[in-house]
Structures are given as C-alpha cells and as structure tokens.
FIKOLZA-1660 file (N, C-alpha, C; in steps of 0.1 Angstrom, whole numbers, plus 5000, padded with zeros to 4 digits):
% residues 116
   i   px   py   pz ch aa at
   1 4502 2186 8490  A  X  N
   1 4489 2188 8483  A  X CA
   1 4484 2174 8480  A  X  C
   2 4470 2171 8484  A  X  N
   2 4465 2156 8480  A  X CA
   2 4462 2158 8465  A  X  C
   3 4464 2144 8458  A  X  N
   3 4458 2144 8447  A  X CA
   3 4449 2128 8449  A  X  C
   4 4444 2126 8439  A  X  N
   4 4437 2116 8438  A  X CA
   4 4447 2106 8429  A  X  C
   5 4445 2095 8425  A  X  N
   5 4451 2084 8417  A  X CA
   5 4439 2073 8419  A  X  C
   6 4435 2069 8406  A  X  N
   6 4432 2056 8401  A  X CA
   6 4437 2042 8397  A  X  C
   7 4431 2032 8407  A  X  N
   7 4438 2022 8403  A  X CA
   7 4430 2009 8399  A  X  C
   8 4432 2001 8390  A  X  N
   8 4428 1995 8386  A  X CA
   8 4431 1984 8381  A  X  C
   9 4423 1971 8382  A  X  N
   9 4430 1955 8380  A  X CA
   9 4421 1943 8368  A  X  C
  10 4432 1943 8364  A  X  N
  10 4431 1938 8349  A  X CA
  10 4421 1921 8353  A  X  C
  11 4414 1918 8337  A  X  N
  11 4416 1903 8339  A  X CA
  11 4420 1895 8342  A  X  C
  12 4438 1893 8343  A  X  N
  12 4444 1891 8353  A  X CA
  12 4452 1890 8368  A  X  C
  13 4441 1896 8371  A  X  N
  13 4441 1901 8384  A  X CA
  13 4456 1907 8390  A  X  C
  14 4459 1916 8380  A  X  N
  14 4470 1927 8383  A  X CA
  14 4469 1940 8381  A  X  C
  15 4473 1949 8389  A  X  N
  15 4466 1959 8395  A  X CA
  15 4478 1971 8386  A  X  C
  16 4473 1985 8384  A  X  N
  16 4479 1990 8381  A  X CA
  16 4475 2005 8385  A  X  C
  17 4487 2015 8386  A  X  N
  17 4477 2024 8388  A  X CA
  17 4476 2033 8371  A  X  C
  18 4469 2044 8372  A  X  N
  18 4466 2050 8363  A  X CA
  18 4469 2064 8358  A  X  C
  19 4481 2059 8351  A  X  N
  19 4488 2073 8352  A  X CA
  19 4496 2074 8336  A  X  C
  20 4486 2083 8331  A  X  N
  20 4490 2078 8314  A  X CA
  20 4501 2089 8311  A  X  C
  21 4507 2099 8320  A  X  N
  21 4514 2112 8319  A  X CA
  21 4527 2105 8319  A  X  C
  22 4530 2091 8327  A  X  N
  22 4538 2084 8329  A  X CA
  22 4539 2079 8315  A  X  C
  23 4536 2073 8309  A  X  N
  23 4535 2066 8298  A  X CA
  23 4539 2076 8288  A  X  C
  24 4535 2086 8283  A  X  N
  24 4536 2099 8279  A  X CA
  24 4552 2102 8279  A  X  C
  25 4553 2103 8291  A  X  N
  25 4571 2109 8296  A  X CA
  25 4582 2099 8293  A  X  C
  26 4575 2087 8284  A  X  N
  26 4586 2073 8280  A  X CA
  26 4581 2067 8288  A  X  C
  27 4581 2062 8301  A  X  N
  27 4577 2049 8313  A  X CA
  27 4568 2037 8302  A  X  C
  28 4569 2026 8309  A  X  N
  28 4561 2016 8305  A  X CA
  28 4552 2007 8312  A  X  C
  29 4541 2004 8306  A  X  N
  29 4528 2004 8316  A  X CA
  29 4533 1990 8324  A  X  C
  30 4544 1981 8323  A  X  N
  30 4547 1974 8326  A  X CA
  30 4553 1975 8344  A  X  C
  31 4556 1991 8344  A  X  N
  31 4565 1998 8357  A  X CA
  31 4557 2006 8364  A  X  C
  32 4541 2000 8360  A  X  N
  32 4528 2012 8367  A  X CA
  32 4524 1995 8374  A  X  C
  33 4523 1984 8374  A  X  N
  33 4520 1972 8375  A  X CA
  33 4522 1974 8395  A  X  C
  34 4512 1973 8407  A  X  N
  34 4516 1971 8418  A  X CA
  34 4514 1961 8423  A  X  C
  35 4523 1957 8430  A  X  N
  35 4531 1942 8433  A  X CA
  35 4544 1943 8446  A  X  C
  36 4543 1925 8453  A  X  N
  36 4548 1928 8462  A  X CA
  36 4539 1933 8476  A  X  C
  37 4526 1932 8480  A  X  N
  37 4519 1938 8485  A  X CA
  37 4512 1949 8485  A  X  C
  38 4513 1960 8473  A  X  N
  38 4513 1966 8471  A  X CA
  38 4492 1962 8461  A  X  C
  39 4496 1950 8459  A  X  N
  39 4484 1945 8448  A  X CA
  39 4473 1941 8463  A  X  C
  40 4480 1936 8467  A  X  N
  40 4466 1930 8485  A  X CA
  40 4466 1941 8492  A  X  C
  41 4470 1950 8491  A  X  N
  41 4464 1959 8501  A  X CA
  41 4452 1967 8489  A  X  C
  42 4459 1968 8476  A  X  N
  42 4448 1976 8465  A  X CA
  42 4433 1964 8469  A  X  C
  43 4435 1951 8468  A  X  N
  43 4424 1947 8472  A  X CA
  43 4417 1947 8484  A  X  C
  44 4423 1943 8495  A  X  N
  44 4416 1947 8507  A  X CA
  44 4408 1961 8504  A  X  C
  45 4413 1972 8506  A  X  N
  45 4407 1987 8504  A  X CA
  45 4398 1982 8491  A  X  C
  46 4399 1975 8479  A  X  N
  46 4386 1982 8471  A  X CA
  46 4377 1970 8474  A  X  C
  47 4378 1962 8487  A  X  N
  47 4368 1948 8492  A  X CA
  47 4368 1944 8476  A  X  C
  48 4377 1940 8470  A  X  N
  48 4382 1926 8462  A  X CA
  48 4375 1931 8447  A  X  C
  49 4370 1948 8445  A  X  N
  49 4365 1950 8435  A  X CA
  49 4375 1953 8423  A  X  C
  50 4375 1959 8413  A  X  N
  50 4383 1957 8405  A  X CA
  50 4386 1971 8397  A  X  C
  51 4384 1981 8404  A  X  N
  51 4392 2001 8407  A  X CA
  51 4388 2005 8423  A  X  C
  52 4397 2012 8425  A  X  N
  52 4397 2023 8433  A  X CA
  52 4402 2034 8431  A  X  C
  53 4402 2047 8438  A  X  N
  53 4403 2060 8438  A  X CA
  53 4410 2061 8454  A  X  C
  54 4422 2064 8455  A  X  N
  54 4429 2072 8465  A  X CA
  54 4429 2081 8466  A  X  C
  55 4430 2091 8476  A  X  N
  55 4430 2101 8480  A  X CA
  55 4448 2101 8488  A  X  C
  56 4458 2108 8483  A  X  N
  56 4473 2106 8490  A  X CA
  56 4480 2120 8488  A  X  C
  57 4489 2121 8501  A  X  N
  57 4496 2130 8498  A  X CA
  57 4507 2127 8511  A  X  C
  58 4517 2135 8516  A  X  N
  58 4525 2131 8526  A  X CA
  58 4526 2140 8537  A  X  C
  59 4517 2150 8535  A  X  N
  59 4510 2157 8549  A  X CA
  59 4495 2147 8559  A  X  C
  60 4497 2144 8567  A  X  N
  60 4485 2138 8573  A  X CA
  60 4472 2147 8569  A  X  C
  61 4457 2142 8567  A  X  N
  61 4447 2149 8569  A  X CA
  61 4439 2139 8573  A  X  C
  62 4423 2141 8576  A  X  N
  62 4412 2141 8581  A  X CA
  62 4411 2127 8574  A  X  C
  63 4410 2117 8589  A  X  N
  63 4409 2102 8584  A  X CA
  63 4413 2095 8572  A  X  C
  64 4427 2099 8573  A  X  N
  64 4439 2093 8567  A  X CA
  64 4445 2083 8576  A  X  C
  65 4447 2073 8565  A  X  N
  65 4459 2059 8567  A  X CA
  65 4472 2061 8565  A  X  C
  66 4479 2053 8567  A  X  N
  66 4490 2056 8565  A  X CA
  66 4501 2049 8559  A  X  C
  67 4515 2047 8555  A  X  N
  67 4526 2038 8549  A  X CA
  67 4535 2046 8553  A  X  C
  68 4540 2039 8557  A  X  N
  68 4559 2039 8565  A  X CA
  68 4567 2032 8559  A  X  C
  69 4575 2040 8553  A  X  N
  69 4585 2031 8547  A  X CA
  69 4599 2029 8559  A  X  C
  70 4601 2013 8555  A  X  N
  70 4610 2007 8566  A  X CA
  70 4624 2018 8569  A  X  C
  71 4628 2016 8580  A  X  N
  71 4640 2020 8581  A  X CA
  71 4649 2016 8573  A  X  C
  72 4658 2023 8564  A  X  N
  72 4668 2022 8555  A  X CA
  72 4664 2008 8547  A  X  C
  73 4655 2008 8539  A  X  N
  73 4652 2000 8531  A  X CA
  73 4648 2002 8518  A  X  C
  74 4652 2015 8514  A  X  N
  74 4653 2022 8500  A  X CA
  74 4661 2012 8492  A  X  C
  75 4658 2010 8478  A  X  N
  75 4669 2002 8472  A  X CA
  75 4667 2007 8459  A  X  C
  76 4674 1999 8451  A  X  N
  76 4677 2002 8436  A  X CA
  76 4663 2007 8427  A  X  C
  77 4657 2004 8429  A  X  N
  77 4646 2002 8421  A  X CA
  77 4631 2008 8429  A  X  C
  78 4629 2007 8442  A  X  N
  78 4619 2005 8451  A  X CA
  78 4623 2011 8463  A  X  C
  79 4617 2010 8476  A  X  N
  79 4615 2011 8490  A  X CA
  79 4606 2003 8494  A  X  C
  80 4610 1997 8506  A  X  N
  80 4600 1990 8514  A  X CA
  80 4591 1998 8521  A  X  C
  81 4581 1994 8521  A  X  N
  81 4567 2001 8530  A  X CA
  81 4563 1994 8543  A  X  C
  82 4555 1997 8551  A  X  N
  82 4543 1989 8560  A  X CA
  82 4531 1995 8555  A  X  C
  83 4522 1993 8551  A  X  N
  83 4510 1995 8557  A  X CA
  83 4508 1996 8571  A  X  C
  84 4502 2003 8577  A  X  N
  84 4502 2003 8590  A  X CA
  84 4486 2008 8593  A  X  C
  85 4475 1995 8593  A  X  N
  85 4462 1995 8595  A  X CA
  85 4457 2004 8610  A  X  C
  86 4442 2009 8610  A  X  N
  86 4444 2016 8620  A  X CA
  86 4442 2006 8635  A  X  C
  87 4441 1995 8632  A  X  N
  87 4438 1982 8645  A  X CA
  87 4457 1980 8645  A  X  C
  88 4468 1988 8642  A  X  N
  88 4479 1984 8644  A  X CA
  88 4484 1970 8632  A  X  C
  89 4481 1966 8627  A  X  N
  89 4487 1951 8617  A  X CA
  89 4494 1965 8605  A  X  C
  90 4499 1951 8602  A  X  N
  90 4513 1958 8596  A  X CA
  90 4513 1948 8582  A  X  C
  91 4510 1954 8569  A  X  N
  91 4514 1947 8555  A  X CA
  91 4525 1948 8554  A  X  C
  92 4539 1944 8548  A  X  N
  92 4546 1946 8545  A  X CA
  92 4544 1953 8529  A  X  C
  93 4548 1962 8522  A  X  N
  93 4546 1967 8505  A  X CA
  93 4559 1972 8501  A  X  C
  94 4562 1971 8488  A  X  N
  94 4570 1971 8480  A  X CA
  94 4565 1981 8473  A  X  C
  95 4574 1993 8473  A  X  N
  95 4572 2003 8462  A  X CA
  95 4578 2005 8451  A  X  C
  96 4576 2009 8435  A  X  N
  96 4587 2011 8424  A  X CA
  96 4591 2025 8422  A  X  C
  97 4602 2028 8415  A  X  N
  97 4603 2040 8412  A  X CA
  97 4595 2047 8408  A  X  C
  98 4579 2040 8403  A  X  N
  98 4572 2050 8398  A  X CA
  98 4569 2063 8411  A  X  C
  99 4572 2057 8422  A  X  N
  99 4568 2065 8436  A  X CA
  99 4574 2078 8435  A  X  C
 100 4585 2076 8431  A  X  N
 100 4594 2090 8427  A  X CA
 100 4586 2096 8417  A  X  C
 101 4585 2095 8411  A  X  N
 101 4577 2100 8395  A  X CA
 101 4565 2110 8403  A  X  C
 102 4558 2103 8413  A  X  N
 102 4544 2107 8416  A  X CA
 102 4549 2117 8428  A  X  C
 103 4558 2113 8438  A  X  N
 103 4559 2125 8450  A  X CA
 103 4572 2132 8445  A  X  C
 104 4586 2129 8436  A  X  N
 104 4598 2134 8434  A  X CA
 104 4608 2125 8445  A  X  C
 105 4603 2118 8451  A  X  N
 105 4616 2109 8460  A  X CA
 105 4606 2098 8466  A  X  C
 106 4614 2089 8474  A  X  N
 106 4604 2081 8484  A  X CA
 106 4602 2089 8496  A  X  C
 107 4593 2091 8500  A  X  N
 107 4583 2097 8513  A  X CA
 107 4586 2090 8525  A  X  C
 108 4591 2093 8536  A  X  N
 108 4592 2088 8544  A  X CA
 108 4576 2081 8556  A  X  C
 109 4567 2085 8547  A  X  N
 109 4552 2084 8555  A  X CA
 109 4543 2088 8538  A  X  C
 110 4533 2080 8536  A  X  N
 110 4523 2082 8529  A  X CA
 110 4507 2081 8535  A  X  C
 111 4502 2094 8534  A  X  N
 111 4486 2094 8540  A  X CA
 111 4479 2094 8527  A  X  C
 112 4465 2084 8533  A  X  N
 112 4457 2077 8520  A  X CA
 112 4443 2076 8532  A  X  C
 113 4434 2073 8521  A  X  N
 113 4424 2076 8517  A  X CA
 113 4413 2071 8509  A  X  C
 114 4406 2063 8511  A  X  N
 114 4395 2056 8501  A  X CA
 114 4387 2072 8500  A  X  C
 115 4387 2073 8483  A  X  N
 115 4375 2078 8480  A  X CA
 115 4362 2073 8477  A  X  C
 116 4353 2078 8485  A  X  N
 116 4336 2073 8485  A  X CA
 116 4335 2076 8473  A  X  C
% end
C-alpha cells in the first residue's frame, strides 16, 4: 500500500522525516534525523528546497524510483541502500531503524516517488 511521508530540513540543514506517531510511541526526534546519504538524495529530489512529500511503498508503481538495499548489509541499527537513479548512478544511503517502524522490517527494494 503507498503512503505518502513528509520530509523536512531544518536551519541547520538536517533533514528529517515527519512522523510524530513515532515520537508518540516513545522514539526520539533525534532517530527521525536522515543521514548518511540519505540527507543528499532528500536534496537532490526536493532541487535543494527545504520539504518534500514522497510517495513509497515496496510494490513497484507508475513512475516509481527505486532503493536496493545492499546485499547482506543489514546491521545493528540500519541497512545499507543504493539509490539507483533512472540514468543507472548509484547513491550509496544509510537507513535507521526508523525504516522498520515505517514498513515492519527492512525492504529488500523501496519504490518512491516525488509528489507534485
């Protein structure tokens, strides 16, 4: 099922997403913080503005991007990703456990989505 998520970057140009249900459930806004690549790719997609709106889920749809997380690169805390642009380049991104929180595990594939 897609949902949407907002993200957004502070004064100090650190990005977060926006997920107060988290915060709510105990988490701290400290563990919503994306980083690691995770913050340059939030900028590239919103052309260096300062929110965006995703569109994600882990079924492919209609001009969706994508994120691969590496082979066996799950760790304590995180998973490794690629971005994987549609010209083929490759980000490297770092994901936190909030990822769990949002799908229930890490995803072996994430489809995304700029909302107009």
């Amino acid at each position: 099922m897609t949902k949407e998520y907002k993200f957004y970057k502070t004064e100090e140009n650190r990005w977060y997403i926006d997920l107060p249900d988290y915060i709510e459930n105990g988490g701290y806004i400290e563990e919503l913080e994306m980083v690691a690549g995770a913050d340059i790719m939030l900028d590239i997609l919103s052309d260096f503005q300062s929110n965006i709106t995703l569109i994600i889920d882990t079924i492919p749809f209609e001009n969706s991007e994508r994120i691969i997380k590496t082979e066996n690169q799950e760790c304590e805390s995180g998973a490794n990703y690629d971005l994987i642009s549609q010209m083929n380049n490759r980000l490297p991104i770092w994901l936190c456990d909030v990822t769990k929180y949002v799908f229930g595990d890490f995803p072996d594939i994430i489809f995304f989505k700029v909302k107009k």
